[in-house]
C-alpha positions, 0 to 999 in steps of 0.5 A, a space after each residue: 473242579 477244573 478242566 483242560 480243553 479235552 476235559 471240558 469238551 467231555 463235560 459239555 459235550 461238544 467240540 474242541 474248537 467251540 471250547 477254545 474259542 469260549 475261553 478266548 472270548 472269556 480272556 477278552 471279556 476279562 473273566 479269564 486270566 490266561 492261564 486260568 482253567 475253565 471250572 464248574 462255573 463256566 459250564 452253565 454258561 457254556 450251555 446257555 451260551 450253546 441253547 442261545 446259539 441254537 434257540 436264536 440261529 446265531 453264530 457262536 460269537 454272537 451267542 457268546 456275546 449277548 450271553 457274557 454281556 449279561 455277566 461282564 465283569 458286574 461287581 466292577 460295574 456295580 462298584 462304579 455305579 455305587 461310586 457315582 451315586 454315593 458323589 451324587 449324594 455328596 453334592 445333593 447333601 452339599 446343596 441342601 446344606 448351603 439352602 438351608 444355611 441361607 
């Protein structure tokens, strides 16, 4: 389901401002396109991110950064590491090839 705002403040229980600025942090953290709603997904994240704030005596902007580092954009990072393996693996091949040929 998707949700204005007011609707998420409602699901999550707390105030307009921390939503706003959950969906700004979300837009600068490129999980968020602007226009896009906020969804059933961003609810637990939401409340991780309150409980971290609250558990750790945090501001919200810290809470929400340790909080969404953890999913920051993981296929994308996972892609690249992926990548380098896979070029690493080339070069090993490569070398052991021009070894074995000599």
């Amino acid at each position: 389901m998707k949700y204005q705002n007011e609707e998420f403040v409602s699901e999550v229980n707390d105030k307009l401002g921390n939503v706003k600025f959950f969906r700004a942090k979300l837009r600068e953290k490129d999980m968020l396109k602007n226009r896009e709603l906020l969804s059933d997904k961003h609810i637990p994240i939401f409340i991780s991110i309150r409980n971290e704030k609250e558990t750790n005596n945090l501001t919200w902007d810290e809470a929400m950064d340790k909080v969404l580092d953890q999913y920051d954009s993981p296929t994308e990072n996972d892609d690249n590491v992926l990548y380098a393996i896979l070029n690493e693996l080339k070069e090993i091949k490569l070398i052991l090839k021009e070894n074995t040929n000599k």
